[in-house]
N, C-alpha and C positions, 0 to 999 in steps of 0.2 A: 467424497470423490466426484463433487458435482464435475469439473473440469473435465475429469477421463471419461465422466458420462458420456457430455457434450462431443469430445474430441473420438471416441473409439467405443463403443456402446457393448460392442465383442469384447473386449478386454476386460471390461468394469462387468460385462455378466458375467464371465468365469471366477473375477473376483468374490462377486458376492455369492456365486455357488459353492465357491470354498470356502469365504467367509459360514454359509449356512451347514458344510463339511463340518467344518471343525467345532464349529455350535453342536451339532446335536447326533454326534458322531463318536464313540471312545477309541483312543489314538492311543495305542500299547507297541508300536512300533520303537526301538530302545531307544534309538539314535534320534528322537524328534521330541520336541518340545515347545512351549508358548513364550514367547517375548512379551512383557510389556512394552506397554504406549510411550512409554520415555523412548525404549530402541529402537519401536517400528519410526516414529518421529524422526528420528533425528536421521534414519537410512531415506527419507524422504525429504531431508534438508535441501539448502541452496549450497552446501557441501561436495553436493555429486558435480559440480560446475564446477571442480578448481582441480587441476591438474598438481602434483607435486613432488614430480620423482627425483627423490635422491631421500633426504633425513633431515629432521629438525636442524635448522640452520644450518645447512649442507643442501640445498633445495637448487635444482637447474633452472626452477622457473619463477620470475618476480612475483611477489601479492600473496607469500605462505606464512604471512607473521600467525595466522586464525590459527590454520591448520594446522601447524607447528605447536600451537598450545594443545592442543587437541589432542596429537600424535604423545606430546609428552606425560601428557595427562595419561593415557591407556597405558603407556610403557610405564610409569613410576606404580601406577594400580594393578599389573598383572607381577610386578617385583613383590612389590607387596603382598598380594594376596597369597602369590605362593610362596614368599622367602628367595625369590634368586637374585643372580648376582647381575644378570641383562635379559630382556624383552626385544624380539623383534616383534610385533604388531601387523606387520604387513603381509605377510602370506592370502593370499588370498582363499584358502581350503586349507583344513588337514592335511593333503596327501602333496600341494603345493609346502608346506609346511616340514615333511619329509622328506619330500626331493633338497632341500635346499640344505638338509643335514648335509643328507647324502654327498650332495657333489660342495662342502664345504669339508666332510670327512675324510672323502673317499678319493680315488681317480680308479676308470675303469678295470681294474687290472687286481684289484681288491674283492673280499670277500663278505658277505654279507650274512648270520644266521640271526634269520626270525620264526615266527610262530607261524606255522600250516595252516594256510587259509582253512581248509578242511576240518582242523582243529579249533577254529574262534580265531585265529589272526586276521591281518586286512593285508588287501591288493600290495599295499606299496610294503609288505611284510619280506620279501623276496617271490611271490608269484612270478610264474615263469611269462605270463604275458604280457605284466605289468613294467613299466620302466626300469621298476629295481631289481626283478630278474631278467630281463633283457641286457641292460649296461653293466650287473655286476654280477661275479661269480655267486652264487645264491643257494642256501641248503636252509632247511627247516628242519624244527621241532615240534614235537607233540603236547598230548597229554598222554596219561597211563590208557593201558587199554580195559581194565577194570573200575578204575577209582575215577577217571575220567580227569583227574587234578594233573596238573604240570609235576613232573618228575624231573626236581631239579638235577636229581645223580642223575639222571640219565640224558638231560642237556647237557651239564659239565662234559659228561663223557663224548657227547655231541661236539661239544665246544674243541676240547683236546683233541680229536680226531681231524676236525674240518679245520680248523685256525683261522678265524675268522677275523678280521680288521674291525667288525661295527660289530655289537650284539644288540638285535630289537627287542625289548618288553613291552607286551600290552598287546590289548586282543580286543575284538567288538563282537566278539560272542564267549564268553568265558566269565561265569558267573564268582567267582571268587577269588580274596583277594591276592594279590602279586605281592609276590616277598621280594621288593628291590634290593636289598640286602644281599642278597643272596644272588640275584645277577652280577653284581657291583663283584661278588666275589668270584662267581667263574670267569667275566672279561676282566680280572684281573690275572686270573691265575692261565690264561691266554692269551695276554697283553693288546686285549681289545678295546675299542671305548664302549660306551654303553648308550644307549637313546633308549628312551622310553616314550612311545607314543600314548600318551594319558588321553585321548580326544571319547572315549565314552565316558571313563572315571572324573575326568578337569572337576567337573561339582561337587562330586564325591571328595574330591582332595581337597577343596575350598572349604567345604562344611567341614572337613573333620573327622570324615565315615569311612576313609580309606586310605592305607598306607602311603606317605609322602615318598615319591622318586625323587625330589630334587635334590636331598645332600646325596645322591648316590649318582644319579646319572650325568655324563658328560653332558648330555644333551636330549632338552625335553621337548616334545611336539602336541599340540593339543588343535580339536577346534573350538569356537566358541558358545555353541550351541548346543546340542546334546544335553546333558545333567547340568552343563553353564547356563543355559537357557538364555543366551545370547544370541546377538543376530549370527549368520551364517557368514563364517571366515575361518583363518587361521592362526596361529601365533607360534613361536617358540620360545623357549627359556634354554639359555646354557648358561655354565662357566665365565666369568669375564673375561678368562684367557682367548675364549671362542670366539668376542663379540665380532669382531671386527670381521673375521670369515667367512661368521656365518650372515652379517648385514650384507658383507658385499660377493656373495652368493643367492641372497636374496635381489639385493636391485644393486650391478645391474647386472648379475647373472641368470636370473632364471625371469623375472618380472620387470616392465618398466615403470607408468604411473601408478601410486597405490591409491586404493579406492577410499578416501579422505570418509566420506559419508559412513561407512561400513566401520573404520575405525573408530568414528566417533563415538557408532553407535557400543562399539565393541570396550570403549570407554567406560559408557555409561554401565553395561554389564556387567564388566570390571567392579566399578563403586555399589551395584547391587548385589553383589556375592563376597562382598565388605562388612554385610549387616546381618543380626543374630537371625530375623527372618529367615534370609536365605538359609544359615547354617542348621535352623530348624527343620526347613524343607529336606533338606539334603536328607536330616535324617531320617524324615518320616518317608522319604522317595525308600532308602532302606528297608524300611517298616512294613513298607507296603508290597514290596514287592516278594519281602520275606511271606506274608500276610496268601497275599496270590498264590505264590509256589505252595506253599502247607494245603491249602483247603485242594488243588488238585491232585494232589497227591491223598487227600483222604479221598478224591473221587476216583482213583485206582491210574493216574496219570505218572507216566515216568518222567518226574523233572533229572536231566545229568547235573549230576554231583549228589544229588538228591536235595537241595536248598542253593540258596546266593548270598554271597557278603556286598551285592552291590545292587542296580539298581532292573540288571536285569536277568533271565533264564531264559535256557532252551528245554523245550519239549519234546521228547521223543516219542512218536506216534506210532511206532512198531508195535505196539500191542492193540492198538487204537484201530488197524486196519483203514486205513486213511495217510493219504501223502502229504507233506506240509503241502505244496502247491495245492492239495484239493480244499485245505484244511482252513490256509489265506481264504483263498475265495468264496467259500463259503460264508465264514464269519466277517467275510468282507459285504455279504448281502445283510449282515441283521446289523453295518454299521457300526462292527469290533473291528481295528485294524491291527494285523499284526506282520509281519514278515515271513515267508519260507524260508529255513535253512539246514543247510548242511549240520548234521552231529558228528561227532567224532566216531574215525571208522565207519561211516557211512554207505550201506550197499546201492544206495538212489544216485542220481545224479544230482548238478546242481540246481537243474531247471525244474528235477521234481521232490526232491530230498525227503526225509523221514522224519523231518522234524520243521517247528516254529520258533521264531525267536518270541518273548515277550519284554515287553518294557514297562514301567512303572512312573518314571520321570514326569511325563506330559497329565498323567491322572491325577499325581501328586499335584502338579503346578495348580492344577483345579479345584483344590480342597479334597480330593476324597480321602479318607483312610482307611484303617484295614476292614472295616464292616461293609465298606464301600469294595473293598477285593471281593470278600468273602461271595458278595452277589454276582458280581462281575466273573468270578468264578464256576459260577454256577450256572450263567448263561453260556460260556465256552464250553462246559460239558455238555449241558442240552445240544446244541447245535453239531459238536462232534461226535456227541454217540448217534445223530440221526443225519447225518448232513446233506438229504439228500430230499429231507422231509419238510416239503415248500409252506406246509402251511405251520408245524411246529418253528418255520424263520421268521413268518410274517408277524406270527406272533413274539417271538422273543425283539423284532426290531422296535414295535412298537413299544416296550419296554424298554428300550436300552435309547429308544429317542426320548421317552418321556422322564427316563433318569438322568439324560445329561442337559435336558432345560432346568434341572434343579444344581448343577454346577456349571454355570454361561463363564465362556471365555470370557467373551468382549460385550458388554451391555451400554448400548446407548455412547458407541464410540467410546466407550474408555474399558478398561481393563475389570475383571471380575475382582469381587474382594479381595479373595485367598491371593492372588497372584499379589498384592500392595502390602500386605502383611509385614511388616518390619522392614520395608526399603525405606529407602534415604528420602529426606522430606528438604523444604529448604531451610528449615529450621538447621537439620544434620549436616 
């Protein structure tokens, strides 16, 4: 980065302080992950220079013959990878990705049931401050108040009661897996459509680790980062009955130019979650995260559900005497990063909750496996049974920097081993 040296000196130190973050730092946050060097590349292309809104040869503006290749490339590889019938490519977020369901599904005057932020669901779930509870009538679902698992009878019965036009599946804190099946059958038996937002699972369904929504749901929404280990964007899959709706809800109803650079690189992602490497990952992101949850739980930790079929858990600290807010930032000084959040039935607020989320995805990406938890684990209990104990931090940091220079992200400008591990070569 000699250039941005030269041109902005401020921008290239933050960079390389996060470049040395993420070096020697363990990233257990669910929702975050490492791209290779092919994706960072190509978001750094001469790509971000070309303007091109509208669609492969459909384009308002002259010089999209590249881009066009490009565009068609990601859309034929995200069919692919998941089996659907159409790819939009261009969203530019998850939750841009869900709007554009929405007002291709819906008109304001329509009903919305999704999963309770409260409960593991996301903003654009129907929350009431978010767009999709603002513009549409909007009710939620749970989980049990015991088992902590989604209680399909008692969404059906949900269902029947509210009559709702959309029903959303999928959640970004909800450690187990989703029976699409079984949504597919209460919006039918409510003459609803179905969306299933996949944007934490997307990798997990590419590898093979977790039930496929697409012969079930109307319409699929994902991002491509997370468990895709992609660059940061969005996509959808529906029906090809949809395509057409939901494209031009997409641009030119909600987005104008799409970010050419970002799809490229959401291409290339695409082709690397094509190969038995990735599918290996995926499983072992499972493995590990299984790996994680068991050993806290022999250290007297309440995981909800009590294990995960995917990639990530929540911790509940109620007995721990500790609020996830205190519980972040603590483990945020010895250099473990994890998220605050809300459990189900929650007596805390948002801002201080009773619980953590953890993720496994990004450790994965770095080679570690479960002997590698089992330590990792055992520094999270150190620090939370004492969290207050400055010199029991200084020391655990020092151990947990000298374990992650033993799995380096990025060495010498290019990508760590484990991250190249069965990707595409040009041979493939």
């Amino acid at each position: 980065m000699d250039s941005l040296k030269q041109v902005d000196r401020e921008v290239w130190q933050a960079i390389q302080d996060e470049l040395e973050r993420q070096q020697f730092h363990l990233e257990l946050i669910a929702s975050e992950n490492y791209c290779t060097p092919a994706v960072l590349e190509v978001q750094g292309s001469v790509l971000t220079n070309k303007y091109a809104e509208g669609y492969p040869n459909k384009r308002y503006y002259s010089g999209c013959d590249n881009v066009d290749v490009v565009e068609r490339l990601a859309m034929e590889r995200a069919k692919r990878l998941f089996g659907a019938e159409h790819a939009n490519v261009q969203p530019h977020s998850g939750s841009q990705a869900n709007m554009a369901v929405y007002f291709a599904a819906l008109t304001p005057e329509h009903r919305v049931l999704g999963m309770d932020i409260t409960h593991g669901g996301h903003l654009t779930h129907g929350f009431k401050k978010n767009f999709s509870g603002q513009i549409y009538e909007a009710a939620t679902y749970g989980v049990d108040r015991e088992t902590k698992l989604l209680d399909y009878e008692a969404i059906m019965e949900k269902a029947r009661t509210f009559q709702p036009d959309l029903i959303i599946a999928g959640a970004s804190a909800y450690s187990r897996a989703i029976d699409f099946a079984k949504f597919r059958e209460i919006a039918d038996d409510v003459g609803a459509l179905l969306m299933v937002d996949m944007a934490h699972i997307a990798g997990l369904i590419a590898g093979k680790q977790h039930p496929d929504p697409v012969p079930y749901a109307d319409f699929v929404t994902s991002t491509t980062h997370k468990t895709l280990g992609g660059p940061r964007g969005g996509f959808i899959l529906c029906k090809a009955k949809y395509a057409a709706k939901i494209d031009q809800k997409v641009f030119p109803g909600m987005q104008g130019g799409p970010l050419m650079h970002i799809i490229a690189a959401k291409a290339v992602g695409f082709k690397e979650a094509l190969t038995d490497g990735f599918r290996e990952r995926q499983r072992q992101t499972v493995a590990n995260a299984r790996a994680l949850a068991q050993e806290l739980m022999n250290r007297g930790y309440d995981v909800i559900t009590g294990g995960t079929d995917n990639h990530l858990f929540l911790l509940d600290l109620t007995n721990k005497d500790i609020s996830g807010r205190d519980a972040q930032g603590c483990l945020s000084e010895v250099g473990i990063y994890v998220n605050k959040n809300l459990i189900p039935f929650d007596e805390r607020g948002a801002f201080e909750t009773s619980g953590i989320r953890v993720g496994s995805a990004a450790a994965t990406t770095r080679g570690m496996k479960e002997q590698e938890m089992v330590t990792i684990g055992g520094w999270i209990d150190r620090v939370l049974s004492a969290p207050w104990d400055d010199e029991l931090k200084k020391s655990v940091k020092k151990e947990v920097t000298d374990f992650c220079a033993s799995f380096p992200v990025y060495e010498n400008g290019t990508i760590s081993a484990p991250l190249l591990e069965g990707l595409p070569t040009e041979k493939s």
